[in-house]
C-alpha positions as CSV (number, residue, x, y, z in Angstrom):
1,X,76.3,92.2,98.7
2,X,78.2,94.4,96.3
3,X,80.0,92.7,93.2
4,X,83.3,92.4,93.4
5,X,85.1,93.7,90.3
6,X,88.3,92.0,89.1
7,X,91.4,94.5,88.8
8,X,92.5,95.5,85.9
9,X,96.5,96.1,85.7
10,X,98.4,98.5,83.2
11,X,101.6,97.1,81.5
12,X,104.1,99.7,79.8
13,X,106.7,98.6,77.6
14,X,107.0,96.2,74.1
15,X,104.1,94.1,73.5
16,X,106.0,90.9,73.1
17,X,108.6,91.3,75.9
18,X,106.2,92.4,78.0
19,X,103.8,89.1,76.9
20,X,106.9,86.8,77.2
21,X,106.4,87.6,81.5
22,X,103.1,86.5,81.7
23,X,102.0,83.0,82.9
24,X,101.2,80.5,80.5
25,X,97.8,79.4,79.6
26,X,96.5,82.3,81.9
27,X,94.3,84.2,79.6
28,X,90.6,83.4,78.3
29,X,90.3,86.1,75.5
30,X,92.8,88.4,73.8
31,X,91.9,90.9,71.8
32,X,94.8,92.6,69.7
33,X,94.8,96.0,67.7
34,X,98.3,96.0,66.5
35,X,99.8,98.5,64.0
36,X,98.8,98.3,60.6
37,X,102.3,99.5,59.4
38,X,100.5,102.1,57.3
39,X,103.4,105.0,58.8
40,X,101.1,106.1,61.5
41,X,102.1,108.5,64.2
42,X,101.6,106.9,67.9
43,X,103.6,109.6,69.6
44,X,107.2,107.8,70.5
45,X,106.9,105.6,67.8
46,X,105.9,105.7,64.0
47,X,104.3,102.5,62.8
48,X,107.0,102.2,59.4
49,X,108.3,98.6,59.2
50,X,110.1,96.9,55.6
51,X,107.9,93.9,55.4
52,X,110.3,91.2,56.6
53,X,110.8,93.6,60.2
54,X,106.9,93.7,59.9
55,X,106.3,90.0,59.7
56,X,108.9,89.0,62.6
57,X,107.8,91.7,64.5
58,X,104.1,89.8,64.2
59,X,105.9,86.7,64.9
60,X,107.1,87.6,68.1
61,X,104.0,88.7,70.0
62,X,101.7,86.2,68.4
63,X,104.2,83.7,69.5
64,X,103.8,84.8,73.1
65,X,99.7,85.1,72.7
66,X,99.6,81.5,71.6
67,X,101.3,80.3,74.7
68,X,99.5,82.5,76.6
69,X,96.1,81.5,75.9
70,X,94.0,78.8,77.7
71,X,92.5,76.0,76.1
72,X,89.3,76.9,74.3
73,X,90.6,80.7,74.7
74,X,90.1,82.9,71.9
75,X,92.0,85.7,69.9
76,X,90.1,88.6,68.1
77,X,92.9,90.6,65.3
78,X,92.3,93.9,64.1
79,X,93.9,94.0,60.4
80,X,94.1,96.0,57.6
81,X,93.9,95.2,54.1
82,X,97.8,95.1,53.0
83,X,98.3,92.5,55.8
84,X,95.5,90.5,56.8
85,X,95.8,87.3,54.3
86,X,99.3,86.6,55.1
87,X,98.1,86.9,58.7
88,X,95.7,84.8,58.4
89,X,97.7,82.3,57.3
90,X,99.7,82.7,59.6
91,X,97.7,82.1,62.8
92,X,96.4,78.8,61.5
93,X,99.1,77.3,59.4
94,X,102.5,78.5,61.4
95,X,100.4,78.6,64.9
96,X,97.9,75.9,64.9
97,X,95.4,78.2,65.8
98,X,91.6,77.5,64.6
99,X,89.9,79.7,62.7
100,X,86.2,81.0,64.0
101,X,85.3,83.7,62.2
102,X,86.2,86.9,59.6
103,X,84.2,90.0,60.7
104,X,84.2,92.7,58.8
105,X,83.2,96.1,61.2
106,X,81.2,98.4,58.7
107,X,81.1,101.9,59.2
108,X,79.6,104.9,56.8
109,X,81.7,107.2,57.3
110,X,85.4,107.1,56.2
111,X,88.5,108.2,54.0
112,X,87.6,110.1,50.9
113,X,88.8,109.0,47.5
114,X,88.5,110.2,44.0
115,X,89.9,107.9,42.6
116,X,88.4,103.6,43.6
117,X,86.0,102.9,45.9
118,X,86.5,105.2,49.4
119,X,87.5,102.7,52.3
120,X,84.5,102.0,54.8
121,X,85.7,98.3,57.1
122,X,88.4,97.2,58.8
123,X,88.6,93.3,59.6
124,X,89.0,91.2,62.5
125,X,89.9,87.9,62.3
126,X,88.6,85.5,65.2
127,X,91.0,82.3,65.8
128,X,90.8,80.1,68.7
129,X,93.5,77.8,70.7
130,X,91.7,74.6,70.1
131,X,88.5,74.2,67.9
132,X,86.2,74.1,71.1
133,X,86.2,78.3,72.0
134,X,83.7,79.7,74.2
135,X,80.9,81.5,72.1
136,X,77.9,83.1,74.3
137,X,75.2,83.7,71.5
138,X,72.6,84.7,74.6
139,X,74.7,88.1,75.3
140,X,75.2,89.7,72.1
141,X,71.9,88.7,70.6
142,X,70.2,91.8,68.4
143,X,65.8,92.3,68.6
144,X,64.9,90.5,65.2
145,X,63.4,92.7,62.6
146,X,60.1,90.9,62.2
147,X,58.2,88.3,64.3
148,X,58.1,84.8,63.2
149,X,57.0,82.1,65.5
150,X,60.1,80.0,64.7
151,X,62.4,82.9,65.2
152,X,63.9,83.4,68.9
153,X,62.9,86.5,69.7
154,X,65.6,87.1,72.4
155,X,66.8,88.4,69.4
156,X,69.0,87.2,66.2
157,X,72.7,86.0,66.1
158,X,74.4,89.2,65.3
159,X,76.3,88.2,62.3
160,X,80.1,87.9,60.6
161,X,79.4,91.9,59.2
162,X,78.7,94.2,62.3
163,X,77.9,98.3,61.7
164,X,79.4,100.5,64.2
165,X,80.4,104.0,64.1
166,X,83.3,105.7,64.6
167,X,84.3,107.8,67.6
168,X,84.5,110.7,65.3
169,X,87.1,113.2,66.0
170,X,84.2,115.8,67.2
171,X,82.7,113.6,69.8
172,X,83.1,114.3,73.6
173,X,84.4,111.0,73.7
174,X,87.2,110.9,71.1
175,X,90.4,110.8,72.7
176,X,94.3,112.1,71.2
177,X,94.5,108.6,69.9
178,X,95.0,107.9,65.8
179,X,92.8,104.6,66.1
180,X,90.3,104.7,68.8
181,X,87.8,102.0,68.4
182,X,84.1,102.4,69.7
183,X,83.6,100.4,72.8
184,X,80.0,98.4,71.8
185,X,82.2,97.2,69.1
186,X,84.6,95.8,71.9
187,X,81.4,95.1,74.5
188,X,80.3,92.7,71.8
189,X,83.4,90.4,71.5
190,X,84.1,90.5,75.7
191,X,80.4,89.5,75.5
192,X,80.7,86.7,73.3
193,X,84.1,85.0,73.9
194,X,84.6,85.6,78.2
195,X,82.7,85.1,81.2
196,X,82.6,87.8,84.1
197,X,85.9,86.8,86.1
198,X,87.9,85.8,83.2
199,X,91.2,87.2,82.0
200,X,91.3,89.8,79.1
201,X,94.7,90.8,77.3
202,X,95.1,93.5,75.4
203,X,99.0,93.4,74.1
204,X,98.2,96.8,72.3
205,X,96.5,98.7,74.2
206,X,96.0,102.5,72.9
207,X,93.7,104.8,74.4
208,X,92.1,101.9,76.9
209,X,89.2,101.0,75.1
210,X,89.7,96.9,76.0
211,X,90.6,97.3,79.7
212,X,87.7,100.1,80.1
213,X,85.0,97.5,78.3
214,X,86.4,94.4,80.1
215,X,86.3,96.1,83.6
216,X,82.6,97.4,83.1
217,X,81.8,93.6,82.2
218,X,83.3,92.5,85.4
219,X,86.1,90.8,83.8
220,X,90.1,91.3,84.8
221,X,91.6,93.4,82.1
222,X,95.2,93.2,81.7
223,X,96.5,95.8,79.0
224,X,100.4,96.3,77.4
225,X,100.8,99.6,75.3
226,X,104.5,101.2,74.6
227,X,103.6,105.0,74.8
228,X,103.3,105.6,78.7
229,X,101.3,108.8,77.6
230,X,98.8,106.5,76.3
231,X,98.7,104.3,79.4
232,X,98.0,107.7,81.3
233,X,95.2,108.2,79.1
234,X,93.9,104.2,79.8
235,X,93.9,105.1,83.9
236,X,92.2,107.7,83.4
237,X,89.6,106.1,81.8
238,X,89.1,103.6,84.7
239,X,88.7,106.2,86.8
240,X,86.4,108.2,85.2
241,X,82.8,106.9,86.2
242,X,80.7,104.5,84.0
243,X,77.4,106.0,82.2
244,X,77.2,104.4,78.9
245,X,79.7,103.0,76.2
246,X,80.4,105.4,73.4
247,X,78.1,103.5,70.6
248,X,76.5,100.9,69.5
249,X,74.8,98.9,66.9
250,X,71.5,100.5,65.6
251,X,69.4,97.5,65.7
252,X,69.4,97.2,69.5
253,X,67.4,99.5,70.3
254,X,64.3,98.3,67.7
255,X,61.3,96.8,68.2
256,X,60.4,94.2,65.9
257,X,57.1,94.5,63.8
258,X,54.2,92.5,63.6
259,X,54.5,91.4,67.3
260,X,51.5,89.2,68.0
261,X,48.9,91.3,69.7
262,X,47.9,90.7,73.4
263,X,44.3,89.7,73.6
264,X,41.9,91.4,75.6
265,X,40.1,91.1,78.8
């Protein structure tokens, strides 16, 4: 019998207004990208905010994401530097949330500087509604490096500092989108924090990197993005047949070394 795929839906409008229509408790795992307010271009819309519009405008949708999450359910935050302390703050002391975890995504290649150390993370902060969150070590596990007897060699806990590499603006894959993110890096935290059958929200959607991953997975995706040119793009890219996700982490594909050797017959 052929598995049944949940459907993913495709929201167009505000994030928070469009959150505030959602059920209550109704999603497992959210997984926000917002705008870094950094003046970025995202076609209707340029992400320029003084910093009291910025922090109400933060307020509102992760007002509605709190209220929206189940018990145990988790939210993953992309932030960058300018903004990601006060944010943090903000989901556990103004919104109860708990905090599970500060990952720092590593890439090598990035923004040039001649002047301080050239830019190569971003951050995403893990909080959860309640301190018991789902966490499924078994599915993101990466092949250790070396065999030890003591280690489990389904492979290692991945870690709080994860290496992925952009979707560079050459590759086939790279979409008219000014922050694409590589879909392993988003495989790994559907993975980890939902079951197949659970709810994903992404209240940012962009070029459909979330709802893509989370449908693969056999999860229901349920994205909200402003630019209706960029929800065009997201369709698209559930219609367009699955072969592989666009990266991943280096160490998946290893082999570790000094494997004990099979004896002979």
């Amino acid at each position: 019998m052929d598995q049944i795929v949940p459907k993913s839906t495709l929201i167009c409008g505000d994030a928070a207004t469009k959150m505030a229509g959602l059920r209550a408790e109704s999603i497992d795992l959210i997984i926000a990208d917002p705008p870094y307010n950094l003046g970025k271009n995202y076609g209707n819309n340029i992400d320029l905010k003084n910093r009291a519009e910025y922090q109400a405008f933060t307020q509102s949708w992760l007002r509605e994401a709190v209220r929206l999450l189940k018990p145990g359910g988790s939210l993953y935050c992309f932030m960058g530097v300018k903004f990601i302390a006060r944010l943090y703050l903000m989901l556990e002391e103004d919104f109860g949330l708990t905090p599970q975890g500060w990952i720092t995504w590593h890439y090598t290649q990035g923004m040039g500087r001649k002047k301080g150390f050239s830019p190569r993370h971003e951050d995403i902060l893990w909080f959860s509604k309640g301190e018991d969150a789902q966490f499924n070590l078994d599915d993101v596990r990466v092949p250790q490096k070396y065999y030890r007897k003591r280690n489990n060699m389904a492979g290692a806990n991945p870690g709080d500092v994860w290496q992925f590499s952009h979707v560079h603006y050459c590759a086939a894959e790279r979409l008219p989108h000014p922050t694409q993110k590589p879909e392993a890096l988003i495989e790994r935290i559907v993975r980890a924090s939902s079951n197949p059958g659970d709810v994903v929200l992404d209240p940012f959607l962009g070029s459909g990197t979330t709802v893509r991953v989370a449908t693969v997975l056999n999860r229901a995706a349920t994205g909200i993005e402003i630019n209706p040119d960029y929800i065009e793009m997201a369709r698209n890219r559930l219609k367009a047949p699955f072969e592989a996700f666009d990266s991943m982490d280096l160490r998946a594909a290893r082999t570790s070394k000094d494997l004990p050797k099979e004896p002979s017959n």
